[in-house]
KOLZADREN-755420 format. One line per 3 residues: number of its first residue (from 1); their letters; for each residue z, x, y of N, C-alpha, C. Coordinates in nm, 4 decimals, always signed. Each point is the difference from the previous one (the first is absolute). Layout:
<recs>
NUM = a = Z/X/Y/Z/X/Y/Z/X/Y | ...
</recs>
This chain:
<recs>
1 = xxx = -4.8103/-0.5484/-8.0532/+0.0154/+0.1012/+0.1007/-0.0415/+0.1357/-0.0545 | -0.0135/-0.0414/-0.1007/+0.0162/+0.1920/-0.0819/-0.1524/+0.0278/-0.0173 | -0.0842/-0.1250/-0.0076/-0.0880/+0.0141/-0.0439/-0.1272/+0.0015/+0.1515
4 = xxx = +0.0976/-0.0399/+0.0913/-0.0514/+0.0138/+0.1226/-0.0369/+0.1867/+0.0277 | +0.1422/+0.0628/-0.0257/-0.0171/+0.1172/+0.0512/-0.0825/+0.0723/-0.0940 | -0.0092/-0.0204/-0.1522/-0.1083/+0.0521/-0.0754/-0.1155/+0.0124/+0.0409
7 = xxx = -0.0519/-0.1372/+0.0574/-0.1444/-0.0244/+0.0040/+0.0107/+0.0993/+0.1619 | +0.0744/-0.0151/+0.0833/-0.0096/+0.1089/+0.1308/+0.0071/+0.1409/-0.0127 | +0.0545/+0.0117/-0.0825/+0.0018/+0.1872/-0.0526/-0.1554/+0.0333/-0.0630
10 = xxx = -0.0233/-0.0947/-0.1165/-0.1359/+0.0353/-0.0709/-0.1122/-0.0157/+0.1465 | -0.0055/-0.0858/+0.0654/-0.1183/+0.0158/+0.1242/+0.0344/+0.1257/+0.0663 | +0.1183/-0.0245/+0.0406/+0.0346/+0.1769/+0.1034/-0.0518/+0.0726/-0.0910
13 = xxx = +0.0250/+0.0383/-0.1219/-0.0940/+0.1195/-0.0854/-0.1293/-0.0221/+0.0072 | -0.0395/-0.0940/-0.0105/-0.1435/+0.0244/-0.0693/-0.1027/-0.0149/+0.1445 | +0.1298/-0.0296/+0.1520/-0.1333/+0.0431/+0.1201/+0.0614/+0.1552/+0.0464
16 = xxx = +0.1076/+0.0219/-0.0425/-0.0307/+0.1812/-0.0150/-0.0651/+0.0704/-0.0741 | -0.0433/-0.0025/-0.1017/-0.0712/+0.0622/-0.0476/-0.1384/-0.0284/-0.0015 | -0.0275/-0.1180/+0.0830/-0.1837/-0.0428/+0.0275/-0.0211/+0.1000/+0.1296
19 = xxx = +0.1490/+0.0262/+0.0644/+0.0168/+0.0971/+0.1334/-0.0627/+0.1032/-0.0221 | +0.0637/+0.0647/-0.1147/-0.0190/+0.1503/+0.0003/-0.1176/-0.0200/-0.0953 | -0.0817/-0.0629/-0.1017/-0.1047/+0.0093/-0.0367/-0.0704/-0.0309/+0.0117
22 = xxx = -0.0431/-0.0271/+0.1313/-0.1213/-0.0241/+0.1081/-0.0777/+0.1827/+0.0160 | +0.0776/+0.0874/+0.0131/-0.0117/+0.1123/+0.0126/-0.0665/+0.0482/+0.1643 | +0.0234/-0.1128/+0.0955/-0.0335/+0.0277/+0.1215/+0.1448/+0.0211/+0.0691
25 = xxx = -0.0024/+0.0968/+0.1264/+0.1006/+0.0231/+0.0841/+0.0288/-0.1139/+0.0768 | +0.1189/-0.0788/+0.0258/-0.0146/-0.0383/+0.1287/+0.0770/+0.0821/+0.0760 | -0.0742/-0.0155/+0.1391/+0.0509/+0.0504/+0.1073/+0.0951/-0.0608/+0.0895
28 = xxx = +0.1337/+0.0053/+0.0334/+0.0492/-0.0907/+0.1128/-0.0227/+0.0563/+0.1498 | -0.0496/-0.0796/+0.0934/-0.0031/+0.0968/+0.1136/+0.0865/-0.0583/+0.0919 | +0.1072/+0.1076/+0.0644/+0.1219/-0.0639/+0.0968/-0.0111/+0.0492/+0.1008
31 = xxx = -0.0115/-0.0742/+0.0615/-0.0138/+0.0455/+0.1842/+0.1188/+0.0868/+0.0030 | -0.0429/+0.1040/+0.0888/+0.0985/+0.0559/+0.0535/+0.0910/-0.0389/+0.1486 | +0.1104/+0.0361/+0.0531/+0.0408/-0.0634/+0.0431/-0.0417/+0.0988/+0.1403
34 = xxx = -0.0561/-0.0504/+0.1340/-0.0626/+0.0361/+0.0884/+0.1584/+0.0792/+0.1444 | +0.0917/-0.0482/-0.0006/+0.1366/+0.0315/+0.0426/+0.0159/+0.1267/-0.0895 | -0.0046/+0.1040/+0.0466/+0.1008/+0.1052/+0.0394/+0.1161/+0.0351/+0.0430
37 = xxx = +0.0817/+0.0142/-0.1410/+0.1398/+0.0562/+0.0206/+0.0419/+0.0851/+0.0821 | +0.0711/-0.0153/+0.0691/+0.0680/+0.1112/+0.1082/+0.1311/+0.0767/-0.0769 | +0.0556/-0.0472/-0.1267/+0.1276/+0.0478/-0.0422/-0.0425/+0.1161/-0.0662
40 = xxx = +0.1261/+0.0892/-0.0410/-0.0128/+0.1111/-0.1096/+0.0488/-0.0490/-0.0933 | -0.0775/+0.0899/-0.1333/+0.0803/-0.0730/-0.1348/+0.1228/+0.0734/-0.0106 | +0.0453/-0.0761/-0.0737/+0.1977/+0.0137/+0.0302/-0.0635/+0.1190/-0.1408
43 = xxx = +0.0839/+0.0941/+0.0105/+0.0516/+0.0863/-0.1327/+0.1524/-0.0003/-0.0580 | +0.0669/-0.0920/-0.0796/+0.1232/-0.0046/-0.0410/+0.0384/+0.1243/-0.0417 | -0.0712/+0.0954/-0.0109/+0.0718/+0.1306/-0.0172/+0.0447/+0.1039/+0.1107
46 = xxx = -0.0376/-0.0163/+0.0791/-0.0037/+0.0417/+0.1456/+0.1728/+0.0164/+0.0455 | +0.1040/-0.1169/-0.0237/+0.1261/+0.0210/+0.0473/+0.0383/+0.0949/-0.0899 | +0.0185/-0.0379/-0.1142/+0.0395/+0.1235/-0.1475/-0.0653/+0.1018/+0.0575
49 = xxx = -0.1291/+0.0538/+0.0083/-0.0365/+0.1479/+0.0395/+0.0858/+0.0579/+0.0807 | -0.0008/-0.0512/+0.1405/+0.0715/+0.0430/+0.0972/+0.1357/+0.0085/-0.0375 | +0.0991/-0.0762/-0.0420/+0.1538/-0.0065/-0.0534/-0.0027/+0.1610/-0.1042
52 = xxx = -0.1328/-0.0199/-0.0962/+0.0348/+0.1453/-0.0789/-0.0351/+0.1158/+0.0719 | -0.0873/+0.0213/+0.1260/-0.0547/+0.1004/+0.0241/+0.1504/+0.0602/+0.0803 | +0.0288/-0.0970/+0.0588/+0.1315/+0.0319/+0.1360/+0.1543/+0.0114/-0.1141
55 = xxx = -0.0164/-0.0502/-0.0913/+0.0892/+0.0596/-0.0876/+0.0230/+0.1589/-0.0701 | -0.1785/+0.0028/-0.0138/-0.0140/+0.1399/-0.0167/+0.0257/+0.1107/+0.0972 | -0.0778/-0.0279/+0.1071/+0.0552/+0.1085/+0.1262/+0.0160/-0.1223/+0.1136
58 = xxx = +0.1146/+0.0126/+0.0774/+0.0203/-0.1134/+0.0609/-0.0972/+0.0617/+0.1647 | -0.0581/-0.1479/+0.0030/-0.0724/+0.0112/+0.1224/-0.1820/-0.0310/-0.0612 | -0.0293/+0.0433/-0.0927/-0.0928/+0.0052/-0.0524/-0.0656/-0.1215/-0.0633
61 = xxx = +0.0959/-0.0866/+0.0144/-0.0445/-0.1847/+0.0031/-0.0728/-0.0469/+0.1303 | +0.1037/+0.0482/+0.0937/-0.0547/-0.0389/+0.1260/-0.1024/+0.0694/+0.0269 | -0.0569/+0.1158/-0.0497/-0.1312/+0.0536/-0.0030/-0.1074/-0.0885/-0.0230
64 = xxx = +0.0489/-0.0548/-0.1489/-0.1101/-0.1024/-0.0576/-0.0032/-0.1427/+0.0387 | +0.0794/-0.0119/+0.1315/+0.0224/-0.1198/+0.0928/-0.0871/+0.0006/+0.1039 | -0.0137/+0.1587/+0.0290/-0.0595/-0.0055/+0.1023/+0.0932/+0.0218/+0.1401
67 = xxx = +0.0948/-0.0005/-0.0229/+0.1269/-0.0204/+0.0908/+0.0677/+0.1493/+0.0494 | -0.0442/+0.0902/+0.0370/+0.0167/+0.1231/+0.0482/+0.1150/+0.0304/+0.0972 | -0.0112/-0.1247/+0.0621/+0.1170/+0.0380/+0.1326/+0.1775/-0.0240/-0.0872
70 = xxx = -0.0216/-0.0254/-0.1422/+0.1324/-0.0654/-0.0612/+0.0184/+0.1635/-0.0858 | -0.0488/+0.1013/+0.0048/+0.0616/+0.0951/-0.1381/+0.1014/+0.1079/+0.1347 | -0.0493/+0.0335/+0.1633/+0.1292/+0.0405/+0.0553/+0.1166/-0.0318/-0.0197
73 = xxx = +0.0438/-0.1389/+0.0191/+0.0746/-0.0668/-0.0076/+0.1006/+0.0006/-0.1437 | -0.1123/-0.0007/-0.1205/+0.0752/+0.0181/-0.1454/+0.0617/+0.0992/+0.0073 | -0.0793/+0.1568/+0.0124/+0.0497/+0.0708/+0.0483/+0.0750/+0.0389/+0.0345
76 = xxx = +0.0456/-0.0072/+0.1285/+0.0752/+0.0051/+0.0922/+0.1298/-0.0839/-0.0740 | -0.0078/-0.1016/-0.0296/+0.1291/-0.0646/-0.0224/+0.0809/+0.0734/-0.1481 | -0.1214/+0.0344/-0.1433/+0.0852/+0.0703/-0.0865/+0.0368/+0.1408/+0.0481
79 = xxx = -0.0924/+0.0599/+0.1012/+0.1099/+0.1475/+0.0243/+0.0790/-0.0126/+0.0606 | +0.0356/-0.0994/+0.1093/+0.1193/+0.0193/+0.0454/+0.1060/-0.0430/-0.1560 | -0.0689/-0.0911/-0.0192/+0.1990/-0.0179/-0.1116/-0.0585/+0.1025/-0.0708
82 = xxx = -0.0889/+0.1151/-0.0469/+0.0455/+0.1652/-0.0614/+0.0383/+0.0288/+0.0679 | -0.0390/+0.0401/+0.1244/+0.1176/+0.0878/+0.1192/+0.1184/-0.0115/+0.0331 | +0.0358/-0.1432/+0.0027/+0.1186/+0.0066/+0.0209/+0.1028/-0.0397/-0.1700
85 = xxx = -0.1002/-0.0130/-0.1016/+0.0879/+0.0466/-0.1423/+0.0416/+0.1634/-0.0105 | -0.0894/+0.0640/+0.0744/+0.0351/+0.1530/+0.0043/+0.0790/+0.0204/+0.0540 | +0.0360/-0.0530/+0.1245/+0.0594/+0.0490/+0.1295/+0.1566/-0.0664/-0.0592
88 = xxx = +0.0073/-0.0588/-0.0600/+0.1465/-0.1334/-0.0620/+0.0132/+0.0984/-0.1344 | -0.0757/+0.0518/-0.0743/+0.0599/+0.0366/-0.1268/+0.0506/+0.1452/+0.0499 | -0.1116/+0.0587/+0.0854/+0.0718/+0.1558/+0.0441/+0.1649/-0.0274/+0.0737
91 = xxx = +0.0270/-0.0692/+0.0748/+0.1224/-0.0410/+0.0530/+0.1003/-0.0408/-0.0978 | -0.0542/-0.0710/-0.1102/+0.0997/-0.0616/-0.0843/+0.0352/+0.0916/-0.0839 | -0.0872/+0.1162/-0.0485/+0.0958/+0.1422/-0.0498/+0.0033/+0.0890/+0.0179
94 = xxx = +0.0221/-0.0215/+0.1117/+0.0978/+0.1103/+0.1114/+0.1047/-0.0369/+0.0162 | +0.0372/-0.1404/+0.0424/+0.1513/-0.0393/-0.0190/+0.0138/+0.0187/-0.1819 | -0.0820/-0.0321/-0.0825/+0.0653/+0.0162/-0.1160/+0.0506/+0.1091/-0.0471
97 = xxx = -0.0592/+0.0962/+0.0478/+0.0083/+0.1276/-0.0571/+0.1369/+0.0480/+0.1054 | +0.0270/-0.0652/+0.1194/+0.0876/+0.0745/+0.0537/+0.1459/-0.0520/-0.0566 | -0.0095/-0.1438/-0.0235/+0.0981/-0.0509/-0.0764/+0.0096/+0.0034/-0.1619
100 = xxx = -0.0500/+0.0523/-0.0755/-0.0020/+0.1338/-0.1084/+0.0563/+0.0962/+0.0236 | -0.0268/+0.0763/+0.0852/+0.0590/+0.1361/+0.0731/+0.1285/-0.0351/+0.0230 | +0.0633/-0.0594/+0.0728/+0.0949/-0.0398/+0.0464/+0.1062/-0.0485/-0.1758
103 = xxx = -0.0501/-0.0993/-0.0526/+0.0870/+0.0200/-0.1462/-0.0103/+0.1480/-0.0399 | -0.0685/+0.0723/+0.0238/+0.0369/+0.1186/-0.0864/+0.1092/+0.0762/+0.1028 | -0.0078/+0.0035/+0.1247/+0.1089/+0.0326/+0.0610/-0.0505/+0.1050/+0.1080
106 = xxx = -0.1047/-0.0314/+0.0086/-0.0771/+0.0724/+0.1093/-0.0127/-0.0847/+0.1417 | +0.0314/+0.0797/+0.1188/+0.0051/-0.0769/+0.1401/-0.1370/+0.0407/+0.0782 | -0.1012/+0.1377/-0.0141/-0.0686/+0.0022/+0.0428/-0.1192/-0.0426/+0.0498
109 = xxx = -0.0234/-0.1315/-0.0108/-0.1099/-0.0675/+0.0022/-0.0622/-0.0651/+0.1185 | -0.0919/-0.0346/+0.0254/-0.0332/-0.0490/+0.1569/+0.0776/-0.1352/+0.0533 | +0.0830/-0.0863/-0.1031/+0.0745/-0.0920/+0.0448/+0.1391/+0.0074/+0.0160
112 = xxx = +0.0467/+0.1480/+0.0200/+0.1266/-0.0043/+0.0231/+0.0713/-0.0473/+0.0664 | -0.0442/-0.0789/+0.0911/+0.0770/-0.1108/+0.1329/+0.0111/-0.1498/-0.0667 | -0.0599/-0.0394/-0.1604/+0.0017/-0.0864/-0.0236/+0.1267/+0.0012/-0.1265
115 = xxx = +0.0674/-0.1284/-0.0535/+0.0696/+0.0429/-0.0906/-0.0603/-0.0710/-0.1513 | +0.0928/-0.0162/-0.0735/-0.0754/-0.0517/-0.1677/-0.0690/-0.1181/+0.0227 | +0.0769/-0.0496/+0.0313/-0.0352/-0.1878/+0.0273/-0.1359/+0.0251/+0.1144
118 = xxx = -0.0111/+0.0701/+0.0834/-0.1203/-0.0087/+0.1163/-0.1251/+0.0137/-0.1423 | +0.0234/+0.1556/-0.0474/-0.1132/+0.0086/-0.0885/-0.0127/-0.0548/-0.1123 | +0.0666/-0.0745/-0.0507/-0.0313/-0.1585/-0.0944/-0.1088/-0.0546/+0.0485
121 = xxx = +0.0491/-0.0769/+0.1705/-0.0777/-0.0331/+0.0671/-0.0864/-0.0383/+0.0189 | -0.0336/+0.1170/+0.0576/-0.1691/+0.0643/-0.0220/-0.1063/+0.0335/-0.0668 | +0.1084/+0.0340/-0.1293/-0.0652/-0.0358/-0.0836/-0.0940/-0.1386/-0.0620
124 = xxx = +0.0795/-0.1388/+0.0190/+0.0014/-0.1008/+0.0080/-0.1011/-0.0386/+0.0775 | +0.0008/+0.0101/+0.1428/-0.0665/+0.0038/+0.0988/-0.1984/-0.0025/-0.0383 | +0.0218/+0.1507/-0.0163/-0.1236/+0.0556/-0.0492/-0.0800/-0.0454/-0.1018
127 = xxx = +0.0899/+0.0335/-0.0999/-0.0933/-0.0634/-0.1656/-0.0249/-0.1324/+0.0343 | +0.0293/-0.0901/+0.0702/+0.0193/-0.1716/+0.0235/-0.1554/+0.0124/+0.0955 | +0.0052/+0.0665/+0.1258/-0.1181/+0.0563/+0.0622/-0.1160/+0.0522/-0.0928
130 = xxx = +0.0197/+0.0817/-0.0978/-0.0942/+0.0553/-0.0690/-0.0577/-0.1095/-0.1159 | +0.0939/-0.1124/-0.0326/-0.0778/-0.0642/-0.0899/-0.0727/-0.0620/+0.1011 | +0.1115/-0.1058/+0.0612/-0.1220/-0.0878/+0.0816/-0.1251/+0.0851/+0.0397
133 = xxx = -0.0622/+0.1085/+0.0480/-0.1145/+0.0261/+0.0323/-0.0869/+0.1010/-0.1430 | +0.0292/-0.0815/-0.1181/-0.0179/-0.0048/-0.1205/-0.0675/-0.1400/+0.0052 | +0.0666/-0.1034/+0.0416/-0.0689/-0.1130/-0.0292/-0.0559/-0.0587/+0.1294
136 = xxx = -0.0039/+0.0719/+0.1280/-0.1122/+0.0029/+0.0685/-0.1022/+0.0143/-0.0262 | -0.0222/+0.1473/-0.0746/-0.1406/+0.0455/-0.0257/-0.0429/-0.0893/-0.1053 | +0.0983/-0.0333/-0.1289/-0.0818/-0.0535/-0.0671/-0.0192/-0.1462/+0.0371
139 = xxx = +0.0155/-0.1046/+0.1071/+0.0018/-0.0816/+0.0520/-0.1412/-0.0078/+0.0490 | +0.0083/+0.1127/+0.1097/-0.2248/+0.0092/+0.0421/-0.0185/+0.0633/-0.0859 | -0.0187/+0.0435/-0.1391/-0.0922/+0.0142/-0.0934/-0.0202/-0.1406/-0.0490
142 = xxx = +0.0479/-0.0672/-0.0427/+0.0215/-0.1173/-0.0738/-0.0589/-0.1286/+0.1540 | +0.0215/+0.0304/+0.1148/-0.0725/-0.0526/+0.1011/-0.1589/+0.0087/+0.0325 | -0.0216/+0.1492/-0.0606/-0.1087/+0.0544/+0.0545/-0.0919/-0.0842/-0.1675
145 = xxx = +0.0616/-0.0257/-0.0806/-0.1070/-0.0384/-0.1416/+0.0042/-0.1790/+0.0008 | +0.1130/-0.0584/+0.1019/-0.0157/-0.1326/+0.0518/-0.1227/-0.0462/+0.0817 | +0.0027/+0.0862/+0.0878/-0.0741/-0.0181/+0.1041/-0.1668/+0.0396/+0.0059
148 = xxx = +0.0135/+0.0806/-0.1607/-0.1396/-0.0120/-0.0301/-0.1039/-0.0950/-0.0296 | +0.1423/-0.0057/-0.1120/-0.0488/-0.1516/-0.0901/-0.0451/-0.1191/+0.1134 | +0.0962/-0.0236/+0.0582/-0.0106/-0.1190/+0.0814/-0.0773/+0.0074/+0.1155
151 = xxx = -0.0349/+0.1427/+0.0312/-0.1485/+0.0020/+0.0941/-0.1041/-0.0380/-0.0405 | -0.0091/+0.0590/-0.1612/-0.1280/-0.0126/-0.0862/-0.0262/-0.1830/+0.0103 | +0.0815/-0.0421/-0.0266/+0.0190/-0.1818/-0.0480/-0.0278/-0.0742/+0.1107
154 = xxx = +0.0455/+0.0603/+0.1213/-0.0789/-0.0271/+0.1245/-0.1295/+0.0340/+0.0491 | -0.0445/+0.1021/-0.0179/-0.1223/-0.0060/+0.0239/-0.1384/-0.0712/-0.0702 | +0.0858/-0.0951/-0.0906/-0.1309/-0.0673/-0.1253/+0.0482/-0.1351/+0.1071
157 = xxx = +0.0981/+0.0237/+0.0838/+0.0426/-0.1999/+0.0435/-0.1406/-0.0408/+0.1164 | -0.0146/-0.0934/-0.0016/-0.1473/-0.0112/+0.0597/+0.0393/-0.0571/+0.1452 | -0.0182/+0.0458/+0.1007/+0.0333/-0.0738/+0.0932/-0.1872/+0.0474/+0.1055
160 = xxx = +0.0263/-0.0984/+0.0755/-0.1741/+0.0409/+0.0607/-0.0047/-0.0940/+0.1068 | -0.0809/-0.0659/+0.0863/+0.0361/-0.0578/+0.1287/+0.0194/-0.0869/+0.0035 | -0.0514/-0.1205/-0.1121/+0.0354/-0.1282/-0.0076/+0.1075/-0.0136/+0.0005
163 = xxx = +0.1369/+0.0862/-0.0236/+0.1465/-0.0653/+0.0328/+0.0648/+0.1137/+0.0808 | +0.0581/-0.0477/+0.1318/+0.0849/+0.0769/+0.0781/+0.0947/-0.1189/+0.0786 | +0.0909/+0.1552/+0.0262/+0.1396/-0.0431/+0.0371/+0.0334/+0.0261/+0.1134
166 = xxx = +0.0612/-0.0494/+0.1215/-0.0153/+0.0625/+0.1648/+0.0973/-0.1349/+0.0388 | +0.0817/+0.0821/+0.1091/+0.1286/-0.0685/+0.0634/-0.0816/-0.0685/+0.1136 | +0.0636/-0.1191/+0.0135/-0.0750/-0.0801/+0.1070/+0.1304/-0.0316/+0.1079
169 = xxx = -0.0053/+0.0227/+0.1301/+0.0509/-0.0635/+0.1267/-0.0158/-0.1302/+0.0184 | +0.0944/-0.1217/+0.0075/-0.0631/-0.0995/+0.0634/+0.1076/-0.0691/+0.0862 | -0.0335/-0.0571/+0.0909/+0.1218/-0.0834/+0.0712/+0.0681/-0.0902/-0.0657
172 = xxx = +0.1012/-0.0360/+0.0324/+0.0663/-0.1579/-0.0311/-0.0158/-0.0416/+0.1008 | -0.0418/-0.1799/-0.0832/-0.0268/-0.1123/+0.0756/+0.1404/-0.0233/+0.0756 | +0.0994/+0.0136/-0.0364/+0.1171/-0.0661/+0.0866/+0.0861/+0.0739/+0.0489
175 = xxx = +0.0232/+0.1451/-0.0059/+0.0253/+0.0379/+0.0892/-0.0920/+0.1030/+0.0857 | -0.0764/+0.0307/-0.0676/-0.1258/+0.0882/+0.0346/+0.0562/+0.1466/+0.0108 | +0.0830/+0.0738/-0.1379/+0.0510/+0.0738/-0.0007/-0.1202/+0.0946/-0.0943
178 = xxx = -0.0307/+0.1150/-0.0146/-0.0847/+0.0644/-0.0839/+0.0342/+0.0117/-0.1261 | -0.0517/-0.0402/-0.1280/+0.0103/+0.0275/-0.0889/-0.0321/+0.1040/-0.1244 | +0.0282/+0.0594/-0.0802/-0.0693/+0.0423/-0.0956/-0.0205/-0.0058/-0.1342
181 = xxx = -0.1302/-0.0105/-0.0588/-0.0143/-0.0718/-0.0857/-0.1237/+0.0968/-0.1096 | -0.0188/-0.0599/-0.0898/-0.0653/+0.0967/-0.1178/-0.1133/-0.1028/-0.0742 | -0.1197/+0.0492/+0.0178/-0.1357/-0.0973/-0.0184/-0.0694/+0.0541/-0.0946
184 = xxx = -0.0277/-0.0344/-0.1282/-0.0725/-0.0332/-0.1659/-0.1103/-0.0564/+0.0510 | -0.0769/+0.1118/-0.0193/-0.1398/-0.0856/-0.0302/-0.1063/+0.0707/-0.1288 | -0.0300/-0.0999/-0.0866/-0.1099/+0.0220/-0.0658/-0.1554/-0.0582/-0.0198
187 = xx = -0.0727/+0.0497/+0.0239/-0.1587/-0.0756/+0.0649/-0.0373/+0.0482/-0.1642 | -0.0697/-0.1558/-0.0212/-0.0877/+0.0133/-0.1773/-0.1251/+0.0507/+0.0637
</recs>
C-alpha cells in the first residue's frame, strides 16, 4: 500500500512539473453565464454601520436606511421623555425644597395647604415620574439603534415576485358559509 502511494505522488510530481516546463500558457475558457442577476450584493457591514451611525446621533441610521419618515418619530418620542424629565424634576424640587423649608421651621411656601406627609408625597410621586421618563428616553434611544440595525438586515432579505402572500375568500362546500384563508405561492 505504501508503495502504491509512492509511486502516485512521484507521477503527480513529475506531470507537474512537465506542466509548468512546457513554458506555454494554458488558457481555460468559461462561458459566462447568460442570466442576469436581479439581486443586490448583500454588504454584511451595512447593519453594524447603521447600529453605529444611530448610536452616534440617533436618527442618523435611519438616514443610512434610507428611512426618513422614522427620525420624527425618534425624535419626538426622546423629547417628550426630556420634557417631561424637566417638567417631573422641576416639580420634584419644589416640593423638596418646600419640605426642607418646612424642617427648618419656615411656613411660607407655596404648599401651605399641604402638610409633612402630603410633601413626602410628592416628593415620591415626582422623582418616581422623573425616573421613569429617564428610561423612556433612554428606551427610544436604544429603540432608535434597534431599529436600525434591523432595517439594515432587512433590506439585504431578498424578496421579489416569485413569492407572494394574499388572503383568499372561498366558500364552504357544506355549509356555504365564506371563508378566510391565506395562499403561499412560489413560482421557480
Amino acid at each position: 500500500m505504501l508503495k502504491f502511494y509512492s509511486i502516485f505522488l512521484i507521477g503527480f510530481l513529475i506531470g507537474t512539473t512537465s506542466l509548468f516546463a512546457q513554458g506555454k500558457k494554458v488558457e481555460i475558457l468559461v462561458a459566462k453565464d447568460t442570466l442576469k442577476l436581479k439581486y443586490k450584493e448583500i454588504n454584511p457591514l451595512a447593519p453594524a454601520k447603521a447600529a453605529f451611525y444611530s448610536a452616534i446621533l440617533p436618527g442618523l441610521g435611519q438616514v443610512y436606511n434610507k428611512k426618513y419618515w422614522k427620525i420624527p418619530l425618534i425624535y419626538g418620542g426622546i423629547g417628550a421623555g426630556l420634557y417631561y424629565y424637566s417638567v417631573n424634576n422641576t416639580k420634584y424640587n419644589s416640593y423638596r425644597n418646600a419640605y426642607k423649608r418646612r424642617l427648618e421651621g419656615y411656613h411660607d411656601d407655596d404648599f401651605q395647604y399641604l402638610d409633612d406627609s402630603r410633601l413626602i408625597a410628592g416628593q415620591q410621586f415626582y422623582q418616581r415620574n422623573r425616573d421613569m421618563s429617564v428610561l423612556v428616553t433612554v428606551g427610544f434611544y436604544l429603540l432608535n439603534i434597534i431599529d436600525a440595525n434591523i432595517d439594515a438586515h432587512l433590506m439585504q432579505f431578498n424578496v421579489n415576485d416569485k413569492l407572494s402572500v394574499r388572503p383568499e375568500l372561498y366558500e364552504n362546500e357544506i355549509n356555504y358559509k365564506q371563508n378566510l384563508g391565506l395562499t403561499l405561492n412560489y413560482h421557480f
